[in-house]
BAPA-782299 format. One line per 8 residues: their letters; for each residue x, y, z of C-alpha. Coordinates in steps of 0.001 Angstrom, whole numbers. Each point is the difference from the previous one (the first is absolute). Layout:
residues N
A> X Y Z | ...
//
This chain:
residues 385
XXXXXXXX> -5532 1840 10780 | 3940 -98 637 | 521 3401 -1472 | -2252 1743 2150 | 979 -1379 3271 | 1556 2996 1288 | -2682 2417 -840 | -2782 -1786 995
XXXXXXXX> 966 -982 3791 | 59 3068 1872 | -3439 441 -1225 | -1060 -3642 675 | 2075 319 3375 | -3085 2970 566 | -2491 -1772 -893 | 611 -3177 2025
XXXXXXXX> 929 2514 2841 | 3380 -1937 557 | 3766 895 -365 | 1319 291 -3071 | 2588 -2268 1042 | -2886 -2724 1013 | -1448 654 -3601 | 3182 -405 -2061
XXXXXXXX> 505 -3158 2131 | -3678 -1609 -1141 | 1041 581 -4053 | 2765 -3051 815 | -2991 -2441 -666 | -465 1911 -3070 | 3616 -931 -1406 | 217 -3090 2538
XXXXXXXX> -2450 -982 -2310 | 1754 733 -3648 | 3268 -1990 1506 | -2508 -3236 1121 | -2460 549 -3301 | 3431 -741 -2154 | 1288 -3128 1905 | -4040 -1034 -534
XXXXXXXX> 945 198 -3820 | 1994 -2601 -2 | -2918 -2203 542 | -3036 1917 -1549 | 1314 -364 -3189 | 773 -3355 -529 | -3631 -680 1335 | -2073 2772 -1926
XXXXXXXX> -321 1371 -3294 | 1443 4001 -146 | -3225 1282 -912 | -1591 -2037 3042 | 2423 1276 2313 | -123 3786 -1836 | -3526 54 435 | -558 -1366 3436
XXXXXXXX> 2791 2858 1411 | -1064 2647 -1869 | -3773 -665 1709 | 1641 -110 3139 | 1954 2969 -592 | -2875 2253 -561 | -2122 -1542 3125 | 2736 560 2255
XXXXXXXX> 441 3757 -1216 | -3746 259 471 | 192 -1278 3661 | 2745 2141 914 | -1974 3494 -1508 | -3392 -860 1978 | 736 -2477 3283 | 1625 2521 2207
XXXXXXXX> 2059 -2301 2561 | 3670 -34 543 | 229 -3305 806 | -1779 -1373 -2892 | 1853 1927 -2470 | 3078 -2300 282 | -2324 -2725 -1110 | -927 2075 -3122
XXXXXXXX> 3803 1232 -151 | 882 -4077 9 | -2380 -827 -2904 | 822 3001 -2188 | 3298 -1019 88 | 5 -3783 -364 | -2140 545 -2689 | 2116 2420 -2261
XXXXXXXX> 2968 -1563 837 | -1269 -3253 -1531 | -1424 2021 -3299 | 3585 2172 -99 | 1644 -3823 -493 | -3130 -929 -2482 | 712 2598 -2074 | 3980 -3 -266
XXXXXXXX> -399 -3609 -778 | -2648 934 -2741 | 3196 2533 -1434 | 2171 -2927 -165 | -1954 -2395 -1677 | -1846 2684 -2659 | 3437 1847 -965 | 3665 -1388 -483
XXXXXXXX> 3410 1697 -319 | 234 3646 -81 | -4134 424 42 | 400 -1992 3375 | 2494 2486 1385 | -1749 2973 -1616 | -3088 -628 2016 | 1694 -993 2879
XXXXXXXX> 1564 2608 361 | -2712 2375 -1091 | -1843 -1395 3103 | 2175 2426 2204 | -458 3005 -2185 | -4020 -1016 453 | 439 -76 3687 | 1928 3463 214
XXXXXXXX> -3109 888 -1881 | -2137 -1284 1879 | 2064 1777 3191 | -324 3849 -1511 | -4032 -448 -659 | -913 -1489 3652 | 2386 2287 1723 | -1966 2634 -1610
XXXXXXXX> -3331 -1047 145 | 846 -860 3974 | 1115 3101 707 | -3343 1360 -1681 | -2570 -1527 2306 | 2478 509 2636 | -109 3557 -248 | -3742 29 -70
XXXXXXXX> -375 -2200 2879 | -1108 -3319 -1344 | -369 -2623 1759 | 3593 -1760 -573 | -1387 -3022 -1730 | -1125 2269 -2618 | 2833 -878 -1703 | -1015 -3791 -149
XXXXXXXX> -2979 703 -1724 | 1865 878 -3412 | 2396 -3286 733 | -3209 -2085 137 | -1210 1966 -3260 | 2500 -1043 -1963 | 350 -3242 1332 | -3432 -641 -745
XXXXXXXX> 978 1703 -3739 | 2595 -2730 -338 | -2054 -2615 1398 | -2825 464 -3183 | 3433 -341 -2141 | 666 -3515 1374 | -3340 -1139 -468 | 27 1382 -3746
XXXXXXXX> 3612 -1423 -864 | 826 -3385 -1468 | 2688 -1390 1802 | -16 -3138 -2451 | 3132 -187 -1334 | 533 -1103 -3779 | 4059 -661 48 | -714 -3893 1429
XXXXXXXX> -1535 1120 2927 | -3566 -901 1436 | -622 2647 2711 | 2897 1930 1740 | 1278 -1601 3359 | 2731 1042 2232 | 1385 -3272 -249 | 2892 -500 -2516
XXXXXXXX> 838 -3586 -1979 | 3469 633 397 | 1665 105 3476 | 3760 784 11 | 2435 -557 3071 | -225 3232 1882 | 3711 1253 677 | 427 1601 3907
XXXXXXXX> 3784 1912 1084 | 621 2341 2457 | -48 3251 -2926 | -4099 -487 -305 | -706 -366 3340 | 1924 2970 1087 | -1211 1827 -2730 | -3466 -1059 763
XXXXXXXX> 517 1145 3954 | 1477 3274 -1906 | -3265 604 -1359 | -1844 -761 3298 | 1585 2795 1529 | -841 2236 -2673 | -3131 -379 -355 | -334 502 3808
XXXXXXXX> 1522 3065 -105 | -1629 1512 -3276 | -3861 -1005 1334 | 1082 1400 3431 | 1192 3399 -1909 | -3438 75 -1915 | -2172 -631 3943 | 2020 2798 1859
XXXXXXXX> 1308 2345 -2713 | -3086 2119 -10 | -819 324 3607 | 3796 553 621 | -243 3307 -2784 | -3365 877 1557 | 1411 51 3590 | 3474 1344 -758
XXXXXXXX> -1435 3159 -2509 | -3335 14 1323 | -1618 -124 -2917 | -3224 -1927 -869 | -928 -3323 -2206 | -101 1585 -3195 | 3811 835 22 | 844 -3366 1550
XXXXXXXX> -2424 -911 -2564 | 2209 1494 -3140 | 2923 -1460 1336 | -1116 -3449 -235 | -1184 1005 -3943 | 3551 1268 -818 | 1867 -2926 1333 | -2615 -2459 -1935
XXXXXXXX> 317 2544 -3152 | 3660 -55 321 | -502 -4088 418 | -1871 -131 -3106 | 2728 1914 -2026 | 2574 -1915 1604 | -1213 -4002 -953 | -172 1639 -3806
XXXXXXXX> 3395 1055 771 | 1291 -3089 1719 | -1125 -2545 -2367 | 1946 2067 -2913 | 2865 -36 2201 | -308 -3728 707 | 588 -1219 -3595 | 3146 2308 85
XXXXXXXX> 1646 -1016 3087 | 190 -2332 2486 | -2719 -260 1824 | 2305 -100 3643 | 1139 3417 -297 | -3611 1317 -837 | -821 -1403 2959 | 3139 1397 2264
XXXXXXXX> -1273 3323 -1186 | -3397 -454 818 | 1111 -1034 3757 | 2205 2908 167 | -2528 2573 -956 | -2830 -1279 2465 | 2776 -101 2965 | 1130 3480 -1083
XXXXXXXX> -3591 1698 -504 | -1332 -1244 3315 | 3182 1203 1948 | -633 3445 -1766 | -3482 114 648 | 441 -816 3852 | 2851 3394 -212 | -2411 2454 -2273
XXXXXXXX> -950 2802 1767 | -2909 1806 -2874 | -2641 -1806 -1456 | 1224 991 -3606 | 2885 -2096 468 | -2479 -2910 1345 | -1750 -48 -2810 | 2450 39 -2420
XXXXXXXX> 1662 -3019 1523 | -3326 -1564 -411 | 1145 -670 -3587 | 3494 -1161 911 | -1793 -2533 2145 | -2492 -1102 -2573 | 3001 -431 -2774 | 1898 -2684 2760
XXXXXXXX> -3127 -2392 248 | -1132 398 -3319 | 1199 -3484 -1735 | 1465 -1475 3087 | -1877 -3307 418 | 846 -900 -3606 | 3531 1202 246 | 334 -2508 3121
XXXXXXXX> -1772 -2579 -1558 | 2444 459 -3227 | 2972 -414 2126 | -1544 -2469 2529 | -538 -2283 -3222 | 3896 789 -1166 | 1022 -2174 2765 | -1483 -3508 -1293
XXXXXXXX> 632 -1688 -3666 | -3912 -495 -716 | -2340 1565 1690 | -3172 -1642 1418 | -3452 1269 1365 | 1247 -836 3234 | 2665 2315 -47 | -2436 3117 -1153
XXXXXXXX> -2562 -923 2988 | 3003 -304 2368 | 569 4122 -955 | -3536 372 -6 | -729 -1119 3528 | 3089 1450 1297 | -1422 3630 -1823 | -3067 -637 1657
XXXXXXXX> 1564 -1212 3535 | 1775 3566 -278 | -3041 2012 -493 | -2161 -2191 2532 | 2489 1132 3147 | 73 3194 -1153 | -3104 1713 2149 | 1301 -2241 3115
XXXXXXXX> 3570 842 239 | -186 3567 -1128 | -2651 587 2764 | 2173 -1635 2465 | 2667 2237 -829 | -1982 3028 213 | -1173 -1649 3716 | 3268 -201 931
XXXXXXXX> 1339 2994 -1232 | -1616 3996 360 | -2043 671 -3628 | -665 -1233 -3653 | 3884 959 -783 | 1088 -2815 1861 | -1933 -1825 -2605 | 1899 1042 -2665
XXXXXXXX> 3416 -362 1621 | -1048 -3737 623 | -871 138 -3734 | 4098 1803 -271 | 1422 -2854 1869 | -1875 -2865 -2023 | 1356 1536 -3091 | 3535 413 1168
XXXXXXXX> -634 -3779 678 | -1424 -873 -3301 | 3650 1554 -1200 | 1792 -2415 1895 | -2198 -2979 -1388 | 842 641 -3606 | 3569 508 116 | 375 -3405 1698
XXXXXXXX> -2535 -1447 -2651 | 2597 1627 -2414 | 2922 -1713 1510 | -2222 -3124 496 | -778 350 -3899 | 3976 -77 -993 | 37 -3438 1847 | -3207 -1523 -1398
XXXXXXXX> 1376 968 -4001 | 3564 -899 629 | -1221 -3779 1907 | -2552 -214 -3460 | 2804 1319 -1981 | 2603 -2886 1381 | -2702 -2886 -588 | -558 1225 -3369
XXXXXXXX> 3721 -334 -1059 | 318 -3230 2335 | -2789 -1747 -2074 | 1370 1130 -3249 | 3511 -1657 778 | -1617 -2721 1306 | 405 -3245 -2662 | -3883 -997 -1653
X> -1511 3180 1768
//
């Protein structure tokens, strides 16, 4: 649904017979919706069994997509748009909280961070099959059809699946017994407002990157179409890549090159003059947002002694906060300005802003470890401590 964004509005814009603009705007419900669905999670979960809450979503997942393919109204599909995404924003939390209670340690990170490489996946094979019943004039919902296929695929898997646990559990909650003091500075909250602003930009790239490379080369869908695979093939590559570099660095400076890259590729892609060249940066782009969630959340969670599930949804919600003001304020900025590039230079400027944000995290983060580092030594010389 989030990958496909920027191929499928033109074509939705057509069939709605309103600007594309107008139609980019009406997909904020859609990730509106993803940002609400997670602060919902907070409560869902203590109330509901997972499987309850998987199976309910799921449903309403696969309604919604069947609403949006055959009730042709603009103004109802927010209301779809709204559902679809409360819905698999609240099963995206289920199932990361399944991950943390079914596997500890280094399986926990493994799958964690195999969940990105799963997404890029996931990217490359709906760019494609997009682009495929976009070039053969499909109704644009088309698309939605295989997302409620295999939703309904993983739906017969829940109902199958014993989520009974035997390790002293009766049925797997959200809810945990133990409930730590959750630590707050001025490093996580700038990091997390780091990550708001690159998310904004990188969901904003993926809206108006095609339609900017379709209007700039005129070309058609199918080339906007491959560059959306290579940047999601280049993503997919790049998590692999990322989480081998992780457990051989620190995970700050993965990060600073990940920023650097996506500021650099978009400023080169707004100056390329052949589609070759387009295309090509396609996979520069995809490497620089290939692990970059986790690589933020690694570093957010370097700021506080013991991390809590409070300080995960806090990146979570600012993630999805990011990606819900996307379709708003990059139309705005193509309203105020003269094309789709405008876009992308609003997508430049966030990232030259995300910059900024983590080198004062970085100077923020000295301060935090030397304050921790003097109450450490002032407890130890402190008599009966």
């Amino acid at each position: 649904m989030v990958t496909t964004l920027g191929l499928i509005i033109p074509s939705a814009a057509a069939y709605f017979a309103v600007e594309v603009t107008t139609m980019a705007t009406q997909f904020t419900w859609f990730t509106g919706a993803i940002f609400v669905g997670y602060l919902l999670s907070f409560i869902v979960f203590d109330r509901f069994t997972i499987k309850q809450v998987l199976i309910t979503a799921y449903v309403g997942c696969i309604i919604s997509t069947l609403l949006m393919h055959y009730i042709k109204d603009f103004n109802l599909l927010a209301l779809w748009l709204v559902i679809f995404g409360l819905c698999i924003s609240i099963a995206s939390c289920g199932s990361s909280t399944l991950i943390t209670q079914l596997w500890h340690d280094k399986a926990r990170q493994t799958i964690l961070v195999g969940q990105d490489a799963f997404f890029n996946g996931g990217g490359v094979i709906f760019s494609l099959i997009a682009s495929w019943f976009i070039a053969r004039s499909f109704q644009f919902s088309s698309t939605y059809m295989v997302v409620a296929a295999i939703t309904l695929f993983v739906l017969g898997l829940i109902f199958i699946s014993d989520f009974n646990q035997s390790n002293d559990r009766t049925e797997v909650t959200g809810s945990s017994s133990a409930d730590p003091q959750t630590q707050w500075n001025s490093g996580i909250i700038l990091t997390g407002f780091s990550l708001l602003l690159f998310m904004l930009a990188k969901i904003s790239v993926f809206i108006w990157a095609p339609l900017f490379i379709e209007q700039r080369f005129s070309v058609d869908g199918s080339v906007s179409g491959n560059f959306m695979s290579n940047i999601f093939s280049a993503a997919l590559v790049g998590s692999l890549i990322g989480t081998w570099l992780a457990s051989r660095m620190k995970v700050k400076y993965l990060l600073y090159g990940f920023v650097v890259i996506s500021t650099a590729s978009i400023w080169l892609l707004l100056s390329s003059k052949n589609i070759e060249t387009v295309l090509l940066l396609a996979f520069l782009y995809g490497i620089s947002v290939s692990a970059t969630f986790n690589a933020y959340m690694a570093y957010a969670l370097t700021f506080v002694a013991t991390p809590t599930h409070r300080n995960i949804a806090y990146m979570l919600v600012m993630s999805a906060l990011g990606g819900a003001l996307a379709p708003y304020c990059s139309s705005k900025a193509i309203e105020l300005g003269e094309g789709t590039d405008d876009a992308l230079l609003f997508c430049f400027a966030v990232l030259v802003m995300v910059m900024v944000t983590l080198v004062v995290s970085e100077f923020l983060g000295r301060s935090i470890q030397h304050r921790q580092s003097l109450t450490l030594n002032s407890m130890e010389n402190t008599p009966g401590a």
